[in-house]
N, CA, C and O of each residue as an XYZ file, in Angstrom:
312
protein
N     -25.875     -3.524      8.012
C     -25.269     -3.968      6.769
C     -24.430     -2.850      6.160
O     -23.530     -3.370      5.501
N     -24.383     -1.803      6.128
C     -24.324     -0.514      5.455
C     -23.484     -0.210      6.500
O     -22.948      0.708      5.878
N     -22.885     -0.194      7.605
C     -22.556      0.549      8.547
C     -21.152     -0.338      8.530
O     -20.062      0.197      8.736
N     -21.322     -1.909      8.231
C     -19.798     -2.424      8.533
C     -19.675     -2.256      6.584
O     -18.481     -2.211      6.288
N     -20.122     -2.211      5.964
C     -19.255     -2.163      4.856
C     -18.685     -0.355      4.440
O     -18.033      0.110      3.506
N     -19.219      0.146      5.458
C     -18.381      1.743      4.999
C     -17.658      1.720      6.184
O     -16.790      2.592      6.233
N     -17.748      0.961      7.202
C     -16.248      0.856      7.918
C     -15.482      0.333      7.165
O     -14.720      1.092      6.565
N     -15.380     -1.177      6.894
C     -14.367     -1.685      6.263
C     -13.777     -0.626      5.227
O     -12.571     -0.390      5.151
N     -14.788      0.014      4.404
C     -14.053      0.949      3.036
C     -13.049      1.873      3.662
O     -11.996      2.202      3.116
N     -13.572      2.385      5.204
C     -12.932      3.791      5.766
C     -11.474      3.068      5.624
O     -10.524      3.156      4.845
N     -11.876      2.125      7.068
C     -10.720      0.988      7.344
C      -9.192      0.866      5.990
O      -7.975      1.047      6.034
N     -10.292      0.430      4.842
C      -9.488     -0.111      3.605
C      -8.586      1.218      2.801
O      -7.558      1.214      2.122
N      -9.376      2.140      3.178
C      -8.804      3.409      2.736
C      -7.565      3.868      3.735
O      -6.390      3.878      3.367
N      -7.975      4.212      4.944
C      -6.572      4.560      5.763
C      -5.832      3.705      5.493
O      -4.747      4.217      5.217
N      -5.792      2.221      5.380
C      -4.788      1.412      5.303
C      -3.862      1.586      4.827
O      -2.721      1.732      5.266
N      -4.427      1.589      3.502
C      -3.772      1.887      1.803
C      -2.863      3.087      1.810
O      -1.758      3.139      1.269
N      -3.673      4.389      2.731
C      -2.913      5.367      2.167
C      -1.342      5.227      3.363
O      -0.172      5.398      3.020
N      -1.859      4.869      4.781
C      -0.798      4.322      5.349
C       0.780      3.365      4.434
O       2.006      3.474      4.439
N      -0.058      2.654      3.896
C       1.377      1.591      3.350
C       1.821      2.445      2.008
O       2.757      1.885      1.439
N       1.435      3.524      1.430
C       1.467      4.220      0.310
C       2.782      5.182      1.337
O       3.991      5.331      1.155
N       2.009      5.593      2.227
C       3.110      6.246      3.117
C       4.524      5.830      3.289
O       5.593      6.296      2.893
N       4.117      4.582      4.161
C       5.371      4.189      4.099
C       5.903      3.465      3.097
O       6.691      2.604      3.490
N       5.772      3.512      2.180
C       6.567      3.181      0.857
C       7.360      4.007      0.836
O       8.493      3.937      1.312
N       6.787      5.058      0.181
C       7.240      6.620      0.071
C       8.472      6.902      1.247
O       9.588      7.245      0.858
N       8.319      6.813      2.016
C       9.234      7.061      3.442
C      10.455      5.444      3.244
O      11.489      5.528      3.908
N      10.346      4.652      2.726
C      10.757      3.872      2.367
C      11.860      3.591      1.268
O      12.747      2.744      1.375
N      11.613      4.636     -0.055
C      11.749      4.878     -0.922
C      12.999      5.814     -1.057
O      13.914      6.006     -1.858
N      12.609      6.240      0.010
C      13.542      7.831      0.328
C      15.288      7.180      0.525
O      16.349      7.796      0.432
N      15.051      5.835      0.800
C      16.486      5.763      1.115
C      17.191      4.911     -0.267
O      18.394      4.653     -0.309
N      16.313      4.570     -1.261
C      16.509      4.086     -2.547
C      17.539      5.195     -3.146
O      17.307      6.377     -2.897
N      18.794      4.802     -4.013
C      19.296      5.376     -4.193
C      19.081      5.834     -6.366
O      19.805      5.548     -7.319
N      17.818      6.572     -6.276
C      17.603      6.652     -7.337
C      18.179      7.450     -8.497
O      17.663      7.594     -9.605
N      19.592      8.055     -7.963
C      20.679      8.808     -8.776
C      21.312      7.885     -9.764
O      21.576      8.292    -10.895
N      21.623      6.392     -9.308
C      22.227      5.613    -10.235
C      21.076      5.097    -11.268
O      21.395      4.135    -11.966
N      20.295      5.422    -11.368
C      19.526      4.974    -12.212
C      18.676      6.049    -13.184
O      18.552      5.878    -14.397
N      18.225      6.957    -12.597
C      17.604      8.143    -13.523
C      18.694      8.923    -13.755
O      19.646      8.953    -12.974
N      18.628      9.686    -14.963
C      19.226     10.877    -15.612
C      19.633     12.172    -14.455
O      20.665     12.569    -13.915
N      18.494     12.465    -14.444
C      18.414     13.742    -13.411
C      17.128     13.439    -12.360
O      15.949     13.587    -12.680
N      17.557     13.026    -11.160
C      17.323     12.136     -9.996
C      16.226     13.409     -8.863
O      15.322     13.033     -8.116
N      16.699     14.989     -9.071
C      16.262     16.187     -8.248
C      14.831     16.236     -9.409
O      13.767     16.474     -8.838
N      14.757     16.065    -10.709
C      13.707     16.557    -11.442
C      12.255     15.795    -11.395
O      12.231     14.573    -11.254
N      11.268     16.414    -11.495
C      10.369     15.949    -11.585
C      10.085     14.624    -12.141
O       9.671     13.783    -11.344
N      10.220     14.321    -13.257
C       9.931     12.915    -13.550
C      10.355     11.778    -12.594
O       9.589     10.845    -12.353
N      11.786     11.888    -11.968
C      12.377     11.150    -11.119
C      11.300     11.153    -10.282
O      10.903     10.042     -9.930
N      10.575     12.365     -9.767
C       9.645     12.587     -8.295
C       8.567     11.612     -8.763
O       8.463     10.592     -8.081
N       7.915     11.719     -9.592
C       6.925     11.044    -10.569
C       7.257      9.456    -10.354
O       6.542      8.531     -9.970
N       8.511      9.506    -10.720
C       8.584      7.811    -10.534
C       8.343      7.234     -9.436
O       7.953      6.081     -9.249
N       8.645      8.283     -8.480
C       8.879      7.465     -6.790
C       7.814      7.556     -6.144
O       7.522      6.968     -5.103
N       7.050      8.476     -6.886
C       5.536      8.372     -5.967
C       4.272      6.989     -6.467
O       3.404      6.421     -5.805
N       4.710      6.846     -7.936
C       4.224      5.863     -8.579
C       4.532      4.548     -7.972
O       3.699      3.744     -7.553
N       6.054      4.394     -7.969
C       6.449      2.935     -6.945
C       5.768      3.111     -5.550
O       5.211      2.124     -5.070
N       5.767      4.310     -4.850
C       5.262      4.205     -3.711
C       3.670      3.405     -3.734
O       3.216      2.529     -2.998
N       3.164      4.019     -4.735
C       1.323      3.490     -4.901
C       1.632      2.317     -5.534
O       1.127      1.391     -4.899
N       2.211      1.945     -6.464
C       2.171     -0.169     -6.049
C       2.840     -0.740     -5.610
O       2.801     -1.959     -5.778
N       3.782     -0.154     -4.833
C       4.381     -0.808     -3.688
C       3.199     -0.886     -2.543
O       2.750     -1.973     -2.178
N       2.716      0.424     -1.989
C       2.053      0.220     -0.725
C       0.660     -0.419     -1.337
O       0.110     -1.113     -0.481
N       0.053     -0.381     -2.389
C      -1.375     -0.899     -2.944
C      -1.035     -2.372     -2.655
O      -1.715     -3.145     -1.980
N       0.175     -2.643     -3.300
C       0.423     -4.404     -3.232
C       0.429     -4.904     -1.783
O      -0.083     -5.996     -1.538
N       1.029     -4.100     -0.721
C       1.120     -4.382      0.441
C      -0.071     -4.507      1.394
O      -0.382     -5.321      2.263
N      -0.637     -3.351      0.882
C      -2.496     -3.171      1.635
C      -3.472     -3.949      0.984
O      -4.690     -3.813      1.101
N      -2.832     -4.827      0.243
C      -3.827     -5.885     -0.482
C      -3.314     -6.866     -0.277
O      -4.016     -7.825     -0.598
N      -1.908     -7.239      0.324
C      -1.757     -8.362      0.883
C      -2.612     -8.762      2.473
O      -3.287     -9.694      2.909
N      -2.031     -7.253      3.038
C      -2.585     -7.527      4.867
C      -4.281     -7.642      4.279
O      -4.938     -8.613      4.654
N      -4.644     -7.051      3.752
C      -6.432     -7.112      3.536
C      -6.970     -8.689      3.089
O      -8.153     -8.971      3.280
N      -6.142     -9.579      2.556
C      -6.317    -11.199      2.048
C      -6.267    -11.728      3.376
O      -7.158    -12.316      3.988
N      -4.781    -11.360      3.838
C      -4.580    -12.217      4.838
C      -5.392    -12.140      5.654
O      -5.531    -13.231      6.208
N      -6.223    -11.166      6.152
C      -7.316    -10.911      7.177
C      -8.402    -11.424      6.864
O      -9.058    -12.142      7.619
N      -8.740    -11.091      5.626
C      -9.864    -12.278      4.994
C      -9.795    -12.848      5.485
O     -10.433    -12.944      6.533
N      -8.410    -14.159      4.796
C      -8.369    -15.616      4.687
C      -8.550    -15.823      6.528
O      -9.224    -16.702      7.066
N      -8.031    -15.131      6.982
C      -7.845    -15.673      8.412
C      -8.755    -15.773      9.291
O      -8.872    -16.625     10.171
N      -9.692    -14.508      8.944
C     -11.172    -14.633      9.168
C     -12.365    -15.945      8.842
O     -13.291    -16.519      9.415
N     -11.587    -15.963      7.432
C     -12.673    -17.244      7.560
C     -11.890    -18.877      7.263
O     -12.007    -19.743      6.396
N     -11.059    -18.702      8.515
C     -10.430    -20.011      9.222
C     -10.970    -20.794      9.968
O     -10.730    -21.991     10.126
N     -12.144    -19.782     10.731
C     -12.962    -20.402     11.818
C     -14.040    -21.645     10.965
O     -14.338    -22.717     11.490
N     -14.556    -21.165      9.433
C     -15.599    -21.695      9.375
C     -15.038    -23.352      9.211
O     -15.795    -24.321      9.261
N     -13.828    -23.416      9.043
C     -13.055    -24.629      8.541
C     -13.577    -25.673      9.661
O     -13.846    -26.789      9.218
N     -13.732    -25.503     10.835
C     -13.598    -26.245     11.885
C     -15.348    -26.024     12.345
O     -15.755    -26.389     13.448
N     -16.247    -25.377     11.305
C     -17.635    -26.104     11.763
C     -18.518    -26.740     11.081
O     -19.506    -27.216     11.641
């Protein structure tokens, strides 16, 4: 019992920080000069790491439903 729910957490954790990743790596090609003041300064950095974490949170909580839901597709059919 204890052994698959601290997998899943490990699991749920690499995920997250994965799609946080690639947000971030994602992000990089956003052209955030037309929009912030001063785009090199910190706050700008601040912003993009912030979109990165609910961008990739929203994303690692989509694939994590869908695996749910899909998981329990089987019980539909007993």
């Amino acid at each position: 019992m204890f052994g698959s729910s601290g997998l899943f957490s490990l699991m749920n954790i690499t995920i997250s920080i994965v799609c946080i990743g690639i947000s971030w790596w994602a992000l990089q090609s956003f052209r955030f000069d037309l929009f912030v003041k001063n785009p090199k300064g910190a706050q700008a950095k601040l912003l993009q790491i912030l979109l990165a974490i609910v961008i990739g949170h929203g994303v690692s909580t989509f694939f994590f439903d869908y695996l749910g839901h899909s998981l329990l597709l089987n019980q539909l059919f007993q």
